[in-house]
SEVOMI-806774 format. One line per field, with one value per residue (C-alpha): residue in three letters; x negated, y, z. Coordinates in Angstrom, 2 decimals. Example, Ala and Ser with C-alpha at 12.3 -4.5 7.8 and 13.67 -1.06 7.14 Angstrom:
aa	(ala  ser)
east	(-12.30  -13.67)
north	(-4.50  -1.06)
up	(7.80  7.14)
This chain:
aa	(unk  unk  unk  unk  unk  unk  unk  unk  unk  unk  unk  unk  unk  unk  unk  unk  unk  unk  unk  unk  unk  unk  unk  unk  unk  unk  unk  unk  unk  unk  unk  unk  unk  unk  unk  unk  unk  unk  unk  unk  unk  unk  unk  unk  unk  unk  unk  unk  unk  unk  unk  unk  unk  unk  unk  unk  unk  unk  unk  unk  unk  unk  unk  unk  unk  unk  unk  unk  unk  unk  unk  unk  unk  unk  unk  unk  unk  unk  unk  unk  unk  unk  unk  unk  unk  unk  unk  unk  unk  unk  unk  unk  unk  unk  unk  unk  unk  unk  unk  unk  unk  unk  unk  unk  unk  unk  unk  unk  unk  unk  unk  unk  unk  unk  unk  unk  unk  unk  unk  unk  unk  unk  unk  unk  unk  unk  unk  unk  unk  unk  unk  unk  unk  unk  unk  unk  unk  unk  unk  unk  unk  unk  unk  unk  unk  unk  unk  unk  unk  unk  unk  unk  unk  unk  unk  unk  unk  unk  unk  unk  unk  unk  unk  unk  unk  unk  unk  unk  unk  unk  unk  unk  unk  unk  unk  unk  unk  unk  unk  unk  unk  unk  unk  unk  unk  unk  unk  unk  unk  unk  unk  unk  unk  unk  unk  unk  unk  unk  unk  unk  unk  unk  unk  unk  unk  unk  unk  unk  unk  unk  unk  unk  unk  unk  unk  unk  unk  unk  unk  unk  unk  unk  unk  unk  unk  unk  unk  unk  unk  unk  unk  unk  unk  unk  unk  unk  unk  unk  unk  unk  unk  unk  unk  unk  unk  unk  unk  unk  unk  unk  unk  unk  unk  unk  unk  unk  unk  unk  unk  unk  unk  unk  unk  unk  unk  unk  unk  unk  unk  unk  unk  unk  unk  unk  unk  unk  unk  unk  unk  unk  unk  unk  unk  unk  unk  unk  unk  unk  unk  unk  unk  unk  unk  unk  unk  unk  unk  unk  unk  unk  unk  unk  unk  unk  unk  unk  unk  unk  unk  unk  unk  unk  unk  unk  unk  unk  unk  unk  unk  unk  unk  unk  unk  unk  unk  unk  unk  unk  unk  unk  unk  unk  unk  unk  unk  unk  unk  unk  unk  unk  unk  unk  unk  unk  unk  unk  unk  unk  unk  unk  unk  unk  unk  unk  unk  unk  unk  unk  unk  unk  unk  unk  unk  unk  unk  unk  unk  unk  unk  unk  unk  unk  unk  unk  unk  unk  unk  unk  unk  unk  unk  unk  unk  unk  unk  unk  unk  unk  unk  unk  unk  unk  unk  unk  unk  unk  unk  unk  unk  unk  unk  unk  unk  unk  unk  unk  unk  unk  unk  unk  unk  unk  unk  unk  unk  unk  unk  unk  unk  unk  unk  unk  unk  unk  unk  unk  unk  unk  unk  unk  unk  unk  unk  unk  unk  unk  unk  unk  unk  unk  unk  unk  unk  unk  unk  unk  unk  unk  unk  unk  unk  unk  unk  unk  unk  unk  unk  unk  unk  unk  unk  unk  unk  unk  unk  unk  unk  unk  unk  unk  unk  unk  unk  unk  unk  unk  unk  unk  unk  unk  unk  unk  unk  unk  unk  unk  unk  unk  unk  unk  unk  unk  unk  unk  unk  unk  unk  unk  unk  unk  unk  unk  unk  unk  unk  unk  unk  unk  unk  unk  unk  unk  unk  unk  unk  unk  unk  unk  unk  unk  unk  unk  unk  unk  unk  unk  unk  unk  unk  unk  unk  unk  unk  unk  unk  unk  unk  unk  unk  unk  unk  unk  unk  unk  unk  unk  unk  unk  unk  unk  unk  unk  unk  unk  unk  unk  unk  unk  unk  unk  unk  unk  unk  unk  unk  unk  unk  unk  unk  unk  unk  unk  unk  unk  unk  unk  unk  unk)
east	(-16.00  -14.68  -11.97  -10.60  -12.30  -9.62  -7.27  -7.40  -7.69  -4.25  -2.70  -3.61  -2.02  1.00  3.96  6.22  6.86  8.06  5.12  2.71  4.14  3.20  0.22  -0.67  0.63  -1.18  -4.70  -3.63  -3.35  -6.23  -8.80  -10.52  -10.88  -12.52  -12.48  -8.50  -8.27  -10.84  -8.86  -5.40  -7.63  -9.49  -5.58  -4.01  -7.04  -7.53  -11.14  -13.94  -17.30  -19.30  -22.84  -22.28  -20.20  -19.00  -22.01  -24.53  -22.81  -23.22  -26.89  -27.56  -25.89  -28.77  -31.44  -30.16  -28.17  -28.33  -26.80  -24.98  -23.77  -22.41  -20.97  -19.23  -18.20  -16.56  -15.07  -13.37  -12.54  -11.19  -12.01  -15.96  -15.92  -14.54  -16.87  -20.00  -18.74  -18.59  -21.41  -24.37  -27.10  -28.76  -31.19  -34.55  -35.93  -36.50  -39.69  -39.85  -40.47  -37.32  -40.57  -42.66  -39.31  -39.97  -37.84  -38.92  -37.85  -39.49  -42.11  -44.43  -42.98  -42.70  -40.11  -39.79  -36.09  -35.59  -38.38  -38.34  -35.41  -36.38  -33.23  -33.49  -29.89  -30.91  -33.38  -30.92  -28.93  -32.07  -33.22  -30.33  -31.89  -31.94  -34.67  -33.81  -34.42  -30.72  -28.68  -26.21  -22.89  -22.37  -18.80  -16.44  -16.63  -20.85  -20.71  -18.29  -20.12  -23.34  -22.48  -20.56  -23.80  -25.91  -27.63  -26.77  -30.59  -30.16  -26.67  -26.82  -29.82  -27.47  -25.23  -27.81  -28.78  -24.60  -24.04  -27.22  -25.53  -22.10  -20.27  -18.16  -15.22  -17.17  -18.61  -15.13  -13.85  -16.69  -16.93  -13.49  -13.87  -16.18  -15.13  -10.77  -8.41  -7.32  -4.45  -3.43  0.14  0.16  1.70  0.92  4.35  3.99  1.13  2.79  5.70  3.23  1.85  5.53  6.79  3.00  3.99  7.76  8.47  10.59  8.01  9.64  7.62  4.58  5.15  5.31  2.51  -0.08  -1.55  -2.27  -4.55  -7.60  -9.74  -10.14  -6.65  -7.45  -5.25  -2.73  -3.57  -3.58  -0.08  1.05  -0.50  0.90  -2.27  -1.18  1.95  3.04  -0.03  0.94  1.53  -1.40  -1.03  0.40  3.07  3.81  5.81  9.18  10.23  12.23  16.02  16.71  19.59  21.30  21.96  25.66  27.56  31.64  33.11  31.17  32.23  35.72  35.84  35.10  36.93  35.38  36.67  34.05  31.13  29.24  27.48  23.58  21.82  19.02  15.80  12.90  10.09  8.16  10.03  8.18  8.39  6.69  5.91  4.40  4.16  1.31  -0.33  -0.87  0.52  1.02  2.73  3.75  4.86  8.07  5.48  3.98  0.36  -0.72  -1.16  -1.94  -5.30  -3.30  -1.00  -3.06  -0.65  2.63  0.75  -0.24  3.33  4.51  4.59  7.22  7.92  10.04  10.06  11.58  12.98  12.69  11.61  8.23  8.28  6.45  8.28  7.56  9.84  11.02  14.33  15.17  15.01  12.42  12.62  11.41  9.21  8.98  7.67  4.88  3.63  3.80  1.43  -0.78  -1.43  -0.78  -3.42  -6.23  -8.71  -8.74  -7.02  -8.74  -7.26  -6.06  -4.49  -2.69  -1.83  -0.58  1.61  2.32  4.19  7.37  9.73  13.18  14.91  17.35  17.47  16.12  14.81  13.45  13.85  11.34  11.98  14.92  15.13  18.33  18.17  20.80  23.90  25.67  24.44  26.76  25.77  21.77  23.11  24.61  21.08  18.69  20.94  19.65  16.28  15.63  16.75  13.80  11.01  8.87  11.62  8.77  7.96  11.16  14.99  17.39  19.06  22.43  25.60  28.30  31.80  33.83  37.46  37.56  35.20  35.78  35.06  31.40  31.00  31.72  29.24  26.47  26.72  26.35  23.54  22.93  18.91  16.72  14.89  17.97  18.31  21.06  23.02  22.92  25.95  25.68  28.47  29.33  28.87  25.60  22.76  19.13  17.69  14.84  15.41  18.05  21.35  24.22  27.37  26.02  23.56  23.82  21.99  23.66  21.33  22.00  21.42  17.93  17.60  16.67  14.60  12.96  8.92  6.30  3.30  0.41  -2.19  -3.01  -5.41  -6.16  -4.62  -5.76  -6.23  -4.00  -3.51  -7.17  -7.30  -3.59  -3.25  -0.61  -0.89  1.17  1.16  3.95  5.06  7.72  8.11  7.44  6.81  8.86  10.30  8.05  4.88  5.52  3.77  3.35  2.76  2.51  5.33  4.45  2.53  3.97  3.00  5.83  9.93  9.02  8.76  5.36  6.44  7.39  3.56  2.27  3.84  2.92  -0.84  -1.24  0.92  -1.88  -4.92  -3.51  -3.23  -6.32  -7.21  -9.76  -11.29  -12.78  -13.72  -10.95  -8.55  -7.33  -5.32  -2.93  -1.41  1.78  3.70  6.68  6.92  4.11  4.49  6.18  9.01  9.93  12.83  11.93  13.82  12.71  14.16  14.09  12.12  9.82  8.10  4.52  1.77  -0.94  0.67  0.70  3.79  5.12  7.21  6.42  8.38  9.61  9.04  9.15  9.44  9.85  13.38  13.33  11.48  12.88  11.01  14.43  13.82  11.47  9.06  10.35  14.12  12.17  13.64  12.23  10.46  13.52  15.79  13.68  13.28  17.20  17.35  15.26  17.66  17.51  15.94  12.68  10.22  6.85)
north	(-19.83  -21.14  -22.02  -18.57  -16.81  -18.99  -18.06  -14.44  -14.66  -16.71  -14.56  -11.37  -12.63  -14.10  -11.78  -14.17  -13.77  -17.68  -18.40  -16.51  -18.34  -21.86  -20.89  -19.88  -22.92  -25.24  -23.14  -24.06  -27.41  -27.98  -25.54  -27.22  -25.33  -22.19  -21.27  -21.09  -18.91  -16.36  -16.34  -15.14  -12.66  -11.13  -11.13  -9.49  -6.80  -8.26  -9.30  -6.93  -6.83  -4.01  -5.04  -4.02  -0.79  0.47  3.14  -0.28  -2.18  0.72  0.71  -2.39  -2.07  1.28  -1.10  -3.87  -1.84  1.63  4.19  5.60  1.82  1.66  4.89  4.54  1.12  1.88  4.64  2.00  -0.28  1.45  -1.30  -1.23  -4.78  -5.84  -3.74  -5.04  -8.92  -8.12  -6.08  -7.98  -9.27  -12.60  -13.52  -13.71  -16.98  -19.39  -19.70  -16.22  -15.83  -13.85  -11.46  -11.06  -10.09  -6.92  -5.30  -3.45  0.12  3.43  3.29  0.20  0.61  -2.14  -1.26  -4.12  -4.93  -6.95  -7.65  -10.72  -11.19  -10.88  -12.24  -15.71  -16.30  -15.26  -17.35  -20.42  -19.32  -19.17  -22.61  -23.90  -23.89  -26.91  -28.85  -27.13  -23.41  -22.30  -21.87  -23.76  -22.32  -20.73  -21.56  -18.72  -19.19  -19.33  -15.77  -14.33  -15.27  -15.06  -11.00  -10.54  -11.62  -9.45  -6.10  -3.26  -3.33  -7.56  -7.36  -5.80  -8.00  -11.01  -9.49  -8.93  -12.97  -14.22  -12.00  -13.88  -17.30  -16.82  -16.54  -13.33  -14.79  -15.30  -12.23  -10.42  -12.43  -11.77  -8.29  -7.75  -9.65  -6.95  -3.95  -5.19  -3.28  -6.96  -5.31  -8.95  -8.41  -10.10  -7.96  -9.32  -10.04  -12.13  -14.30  -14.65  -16.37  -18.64  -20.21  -20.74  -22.59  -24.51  -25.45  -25.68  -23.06  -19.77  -16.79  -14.81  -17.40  -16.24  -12.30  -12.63  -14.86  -12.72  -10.11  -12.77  -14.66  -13.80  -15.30  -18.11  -19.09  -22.75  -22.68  -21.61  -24.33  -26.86  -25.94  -26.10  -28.80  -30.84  -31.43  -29.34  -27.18  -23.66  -21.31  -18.80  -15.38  -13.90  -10.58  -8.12  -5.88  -7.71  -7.17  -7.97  -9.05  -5.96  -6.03  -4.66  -3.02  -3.81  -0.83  0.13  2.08  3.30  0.42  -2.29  -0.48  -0.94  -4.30  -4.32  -2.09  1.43  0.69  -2.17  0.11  2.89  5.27  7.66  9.56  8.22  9.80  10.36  9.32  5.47  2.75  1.92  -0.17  1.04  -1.41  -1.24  -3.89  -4.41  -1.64  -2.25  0.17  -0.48  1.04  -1.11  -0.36  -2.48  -5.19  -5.49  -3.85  -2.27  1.53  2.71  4.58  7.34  8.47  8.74  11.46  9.34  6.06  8.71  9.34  5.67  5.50  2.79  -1.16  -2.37  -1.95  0.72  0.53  3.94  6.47  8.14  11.62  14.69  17.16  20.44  20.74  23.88  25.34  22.29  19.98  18.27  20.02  17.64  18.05  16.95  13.72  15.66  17.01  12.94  12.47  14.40  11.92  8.93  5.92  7.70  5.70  9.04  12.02  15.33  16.78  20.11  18.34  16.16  19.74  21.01  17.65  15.99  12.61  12.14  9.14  9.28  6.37  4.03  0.60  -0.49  -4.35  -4.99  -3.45  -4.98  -8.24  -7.54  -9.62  -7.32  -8.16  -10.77  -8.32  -6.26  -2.76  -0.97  -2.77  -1.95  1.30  2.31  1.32  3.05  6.34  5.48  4.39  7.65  9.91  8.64  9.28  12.61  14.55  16.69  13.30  10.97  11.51  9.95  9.17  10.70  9.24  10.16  10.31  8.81  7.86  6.36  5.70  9.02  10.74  9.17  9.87  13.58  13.69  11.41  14.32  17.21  15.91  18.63  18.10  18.56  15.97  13.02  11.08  8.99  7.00  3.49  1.99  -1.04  -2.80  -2.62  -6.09  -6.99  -8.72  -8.10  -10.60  -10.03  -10.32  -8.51  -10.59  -9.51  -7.75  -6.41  -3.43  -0.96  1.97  4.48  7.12  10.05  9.75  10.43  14.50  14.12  16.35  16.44  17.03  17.10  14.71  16.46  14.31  10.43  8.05  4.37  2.08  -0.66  -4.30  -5.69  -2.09  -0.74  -1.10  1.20  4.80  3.87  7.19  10.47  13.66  15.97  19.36  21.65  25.09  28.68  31.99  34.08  32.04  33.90  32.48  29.56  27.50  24.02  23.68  20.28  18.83  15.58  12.10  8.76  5.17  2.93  3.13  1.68  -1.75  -3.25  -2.42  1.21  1.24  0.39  3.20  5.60  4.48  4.85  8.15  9.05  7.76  9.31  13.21  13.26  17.25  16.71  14.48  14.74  11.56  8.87  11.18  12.71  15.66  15.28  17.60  19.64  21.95  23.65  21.52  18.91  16.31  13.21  14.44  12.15  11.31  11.41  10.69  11.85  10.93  14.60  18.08  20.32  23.39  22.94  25.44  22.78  22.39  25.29  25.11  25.63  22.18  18.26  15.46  12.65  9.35  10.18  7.51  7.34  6.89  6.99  8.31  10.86  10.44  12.16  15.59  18.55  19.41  22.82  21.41  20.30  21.59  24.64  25.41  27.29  24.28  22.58  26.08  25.71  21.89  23.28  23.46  26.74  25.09  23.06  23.59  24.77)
up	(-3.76  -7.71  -6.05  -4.55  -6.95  -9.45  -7.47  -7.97  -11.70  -11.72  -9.01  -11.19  -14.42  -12.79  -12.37  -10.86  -7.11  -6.82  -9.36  -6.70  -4.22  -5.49  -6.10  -2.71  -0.79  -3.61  -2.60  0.83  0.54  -1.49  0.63  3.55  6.85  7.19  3.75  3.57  6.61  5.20  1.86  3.60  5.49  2.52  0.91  3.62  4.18  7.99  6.86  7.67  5.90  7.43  5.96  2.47  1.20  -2.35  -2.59  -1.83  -5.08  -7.09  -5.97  -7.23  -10.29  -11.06  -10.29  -13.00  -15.53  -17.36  -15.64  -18.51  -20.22  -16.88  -16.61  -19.63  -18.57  -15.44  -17.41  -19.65  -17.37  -14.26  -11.20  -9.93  -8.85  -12.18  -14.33  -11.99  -12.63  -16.41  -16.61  -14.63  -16.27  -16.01  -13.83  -14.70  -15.29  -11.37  -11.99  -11.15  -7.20  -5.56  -3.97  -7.16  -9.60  -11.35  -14.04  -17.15  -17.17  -19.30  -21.67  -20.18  -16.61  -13.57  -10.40  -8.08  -7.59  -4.91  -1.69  -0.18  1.89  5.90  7.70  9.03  7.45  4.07  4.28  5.07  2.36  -0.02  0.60  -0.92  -4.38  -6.45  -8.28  -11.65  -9.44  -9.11  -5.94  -5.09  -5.00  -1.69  0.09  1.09  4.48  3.91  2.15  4.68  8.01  6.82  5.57  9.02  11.20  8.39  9.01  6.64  5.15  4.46  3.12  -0.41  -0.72  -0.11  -2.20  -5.33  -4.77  -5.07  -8.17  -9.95  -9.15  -9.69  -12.94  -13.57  -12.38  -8.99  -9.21  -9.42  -6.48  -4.49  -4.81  -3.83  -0.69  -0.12  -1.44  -0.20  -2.75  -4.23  -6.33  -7.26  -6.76  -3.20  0.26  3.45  3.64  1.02  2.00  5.46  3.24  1.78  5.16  6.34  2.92  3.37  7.06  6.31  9.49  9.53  8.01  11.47  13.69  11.59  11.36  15.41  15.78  13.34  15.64  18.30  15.82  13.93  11.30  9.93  11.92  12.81  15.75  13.00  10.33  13.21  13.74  10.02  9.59  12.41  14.35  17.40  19.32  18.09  19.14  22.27  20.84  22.66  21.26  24.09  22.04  19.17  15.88  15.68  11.95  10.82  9.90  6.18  4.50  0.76  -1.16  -1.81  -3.79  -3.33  -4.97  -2.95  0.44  -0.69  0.51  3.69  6.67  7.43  11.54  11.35  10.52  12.22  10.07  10.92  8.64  6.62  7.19  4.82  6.81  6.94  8.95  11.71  14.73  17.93  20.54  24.15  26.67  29.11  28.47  24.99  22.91  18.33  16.05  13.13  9.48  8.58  6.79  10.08  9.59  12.61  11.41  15.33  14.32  11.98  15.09  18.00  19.27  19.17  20.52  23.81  24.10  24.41  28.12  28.52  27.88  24.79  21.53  19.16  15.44  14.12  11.23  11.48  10.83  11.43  13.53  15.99  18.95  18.85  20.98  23.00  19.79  17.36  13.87  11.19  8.05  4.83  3.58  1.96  5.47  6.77  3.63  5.59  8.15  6.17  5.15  7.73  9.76  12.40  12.35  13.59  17.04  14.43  11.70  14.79  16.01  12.64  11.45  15.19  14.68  16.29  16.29  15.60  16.86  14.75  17.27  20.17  19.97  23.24  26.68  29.55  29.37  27.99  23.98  22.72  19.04  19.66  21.03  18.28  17.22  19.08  22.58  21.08  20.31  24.00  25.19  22.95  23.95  27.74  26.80  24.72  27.60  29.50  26.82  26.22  24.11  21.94  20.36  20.68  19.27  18.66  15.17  15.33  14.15  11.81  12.47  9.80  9.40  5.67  2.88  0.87  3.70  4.54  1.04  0.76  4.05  2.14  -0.81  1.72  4.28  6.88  6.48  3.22  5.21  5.21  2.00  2.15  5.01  6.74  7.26  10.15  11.35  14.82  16.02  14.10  15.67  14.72  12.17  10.66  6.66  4.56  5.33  2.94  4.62  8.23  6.91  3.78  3.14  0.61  -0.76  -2.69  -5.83  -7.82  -9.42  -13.01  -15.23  -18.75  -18.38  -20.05  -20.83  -19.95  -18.78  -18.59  -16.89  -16.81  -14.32  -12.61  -12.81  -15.51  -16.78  -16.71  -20.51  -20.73  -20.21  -17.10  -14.88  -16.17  -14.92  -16.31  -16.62  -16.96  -18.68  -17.13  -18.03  -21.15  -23.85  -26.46  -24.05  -22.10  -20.56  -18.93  -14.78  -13.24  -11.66  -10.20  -11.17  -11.76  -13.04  -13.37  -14.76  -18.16  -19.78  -20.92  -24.27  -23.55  -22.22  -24.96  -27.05  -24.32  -24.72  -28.26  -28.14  -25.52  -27.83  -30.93  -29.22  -26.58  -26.81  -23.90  -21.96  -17.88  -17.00  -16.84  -17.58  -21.15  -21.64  -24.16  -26.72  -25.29  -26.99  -27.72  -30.97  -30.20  -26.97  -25.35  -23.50  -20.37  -18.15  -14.53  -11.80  -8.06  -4.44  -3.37  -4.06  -1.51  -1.37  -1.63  -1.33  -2.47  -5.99  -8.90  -9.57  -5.30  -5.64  -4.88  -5.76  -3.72  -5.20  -9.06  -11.72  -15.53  -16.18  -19.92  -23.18  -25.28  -28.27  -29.73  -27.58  -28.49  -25.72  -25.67  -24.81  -21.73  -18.30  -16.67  -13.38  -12.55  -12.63  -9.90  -8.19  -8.08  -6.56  -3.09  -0.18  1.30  4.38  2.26  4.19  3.04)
């Protein structure tokens, strides 16, 4: 357990994606078998601890700690499991029996904390004690099985025992492997990189192997390691690694020959790939997690064999056609375990398709995109047309012209274009000359500071989360409406001024978050950029922001120089949807 719970603390204070990298394949080497394989699972959030929830660590925490030192605690420090590994007492002394403990609480007052533990494996776990009283450090893999064969009555008590004998650093590590939500700067993606430079393989020969194996991998380790052959992808429908554009601007496109390239419209959706075969239908995000559950409606619909590259939207057929929404309405069904047979009614999924990877038996990723392209037209034809498009292209005869089209999209929903040459295969990665993707470019504004909350992890101690305003009403009697949120565009430094500009003009507090003083003369006026506007009827001010970032300070404007609701009013196509 030190030894992933080390692990953690470096991978949270390394920023260094090469850096992360070593040390994950140095863990790897050094970590015996089972503990290794229930490290990359607790990293990659494919481990499952049902015994213990968040509401059963906060329960313990009441029993040892004052609820309002905590409360202000938690306040401060913005992550439960790292305010419980800070904030946990000591034990009481081992001569104490783990039955008899009692704590002092009120005036004169016993409470007995913890019974005597009643499952058999607790009590394997509790006869690891030492002469000198303490338990012996449990293992990873100890802690994990023992919780996953635990009832939900046993496993806080397990939980309460660990905390006493590990140090906070343990504490920390083991309560995320509960509680998931690492935020230690590590995708899936990235830990699938790891095994392959630990094994010295291709990371595509892991990204298709993954959903065929499960925790603690040994068939996988046995194979990096050199002990055995390649496991058998056993996983029916598998991911394919995704294929990835380079941005591009006018003056790179120069270069190359227009004739080579076909153009489609980019959509503002999620990537996704969706995948049947054998009756086995999954529908993939472009990292590869399996994100099935939140589209139960689209998954229903995918009544045929091969797999498609595509953006997930939400769209209503309407007149012969699918009509798509805004990313805001996709928010909607986003990041959901299960999604109510209304909202599915009121945001339906629907695929519009970009490539088509596999066909039957059919592996087509190695022809060029045009031979793909001539059969995902046929394959599309054949699927249920109120949940399945097809991505259209645009005809284009020079460079300039492409580029008049990318600055007049016929969609509020399209935000840029992808540019593909004709006789690319698909390769997973983003190889330099075959793909671009040109998007329009980012709306600006001046807003607001309004209010600010603590982060997370490294930035729990900074004011890192904005929300912003802009101006409405008469000029005599403005006032501020919020805009949108954001929490990165600036440099650590530029943080820092933002925190203590925060600290040094707090009007109010609720909870985490401060308000912070804004007006006309008074207030931090910021630069944000933003992918694309809506209509929104769940915001005050009727708009939402796509993807909005700091793009610079302006300690040198006045707040009431600021932009105006109107100005956004004026960005909304006439065909936003609400």
């Amino acid at each position: 357990m030190k030894a992933f719970a080390d692990l953690l603390d470096r991978l949270v204070l390394t920023p260094s994606r090469n850096a992360k990298l070593k040390l994950l394949t140095d863990y790897l080497a050094a970590t015996p078998d089972p503990d290794r394989g229930y490290a990359i699972a607790a990293i990659t959030r494919d481990l499952d601890i049902l015994s213990v929830k968040p509401a059963m660590i906060r329960a313990l925490v009441a029993e040892r700690v004052d609820e309002v030192l905590f409360g202000y605690s938690y306040d401060f420090v913005g992550d439960l499991a790292e305010t419980v590994s800070l904030i946990w007492p000591a034990p009481l002394p081992p001569s104490v029996a783990v039955g008899d403990i009692t704590h002092a609480r009120g005036e004169n007052g016993v409470r007995p904390a913890t019974s005597a533990l009643l499952s058999p494996l607790a009590g394997e776990m509790a006869a690891q004690r030492t002469e000198g009283g303490a338990s012996a450090a449990p293992t990873l893999s100890a802690i994990v099985e023992t919780l996953q064969q635990a009832s939900r009555s046993d496993g806080p008590k397990l939980v309460e025992r660990w905390l006493d004998d590990l140090d906070s650093s343990g504490r920390y590590a083991l309560l995320k492997l509960i509680t998931g939500g690492m935020r230690i700067g590590v995708s899936s993606r990235l830990m699938k990189q790891a095994l392959a430079d630990y094994g010295d393989k291709d990371v595509t020969e892991i990204e298709e192997l993954w959903h065929g194996l499960a925790p603690p991998y040994l068939p996988l380790f046995d194979w990096l390691d050199g002990k055995a052959e390649k496991p058998e992808n056993l996983a029916a429908a598998p991911f394919r690694p995704v294929m990835l554009a380079n941005p591009t601007d006018l003056e790179e496109l120069a270069r190359y020959d227009p004739a080579d390239y076909l153009a489609e419209w980019k959509w503002d959706g999620i990537r996704v790939q969706v995948t049947a075969e054998r009756g086995v239908c999954r529908i993939y995000s472009r990292t590869g997690d399996d994100i099935s559950g939140a589209f139960p409606d689209l998954l229903e619909a995918m009544e045929f064999d091969g797999a498609i590259d595509g953006e997930l939207l939400v769209g209503h057929f309407e007149d012969g056609a699918i009509r798509t929404s805004t990313f805001s309405d996709l928010q909607q069904r986003l990041n959901r375990k299960t999604v109510p047979a209304k909202l599915q009614k009121q945001y339906p999924a629907v695929l519009r398709a970009y490539d088509l990877l596999q066909a039957g038996a059919d592996d087509l990723r190695p022809l060029g995109f045009e031979a793909r392209r001539e059969r995902l037209e046929s394959f599309v034809k054949a699927l249920p047309k109120e949940r399945f498009d097809l991505s259209p292209l645009v005809p284009f005869e020079s460079w300039e012209e492409i580029a008049e089209k990318r600055n007049a999209p016929p969609d509020p929903v399209i935000e840029g274009l992808m540019l593909k040459r004709r006789d690319s295969a698909y390769v997973p990665g983003r190889p330099k000359g075959p793909w671009f993707k040109w998007k329009r470019d980012p709306y600006l504004v001046d807003a607001v500071l309004m209010y600010a909350q603590r982060g997370h992890g490294k930035r729990s101690s900074f004011y890192s989360d904005y929300t912003f305003g802009v101006w409405t009403g008469a000029a005599d009697d403005a006032q501020l409406v919020p805009v949108g949120k954001a929490y990165f565009g600036f440099t650590d430094e530029e943080l820092k001024q933002i925190d203590k500009f925060v600290r040094d003009n707090t009007i109010e507090r609720f909870g985490p978050v401060r308000s912070v003083r804004a007006e006309p003369d008074h207030g931090l006026v910021l630069e944000v950029a933003f992918e694309g506007l809506n209509r929104s009827t769940r915001h005050k001010s009727g708009v939402a922001m796509r993807f909005p970032r700091i793009s610079r300070l302006r300690w040198d404007k006045p707040p009431h120089e600021a932009d105006r609701l109107e100005t956004l009013e004026a960005m909304l196509g006439k065909d936003a949807t609400a």
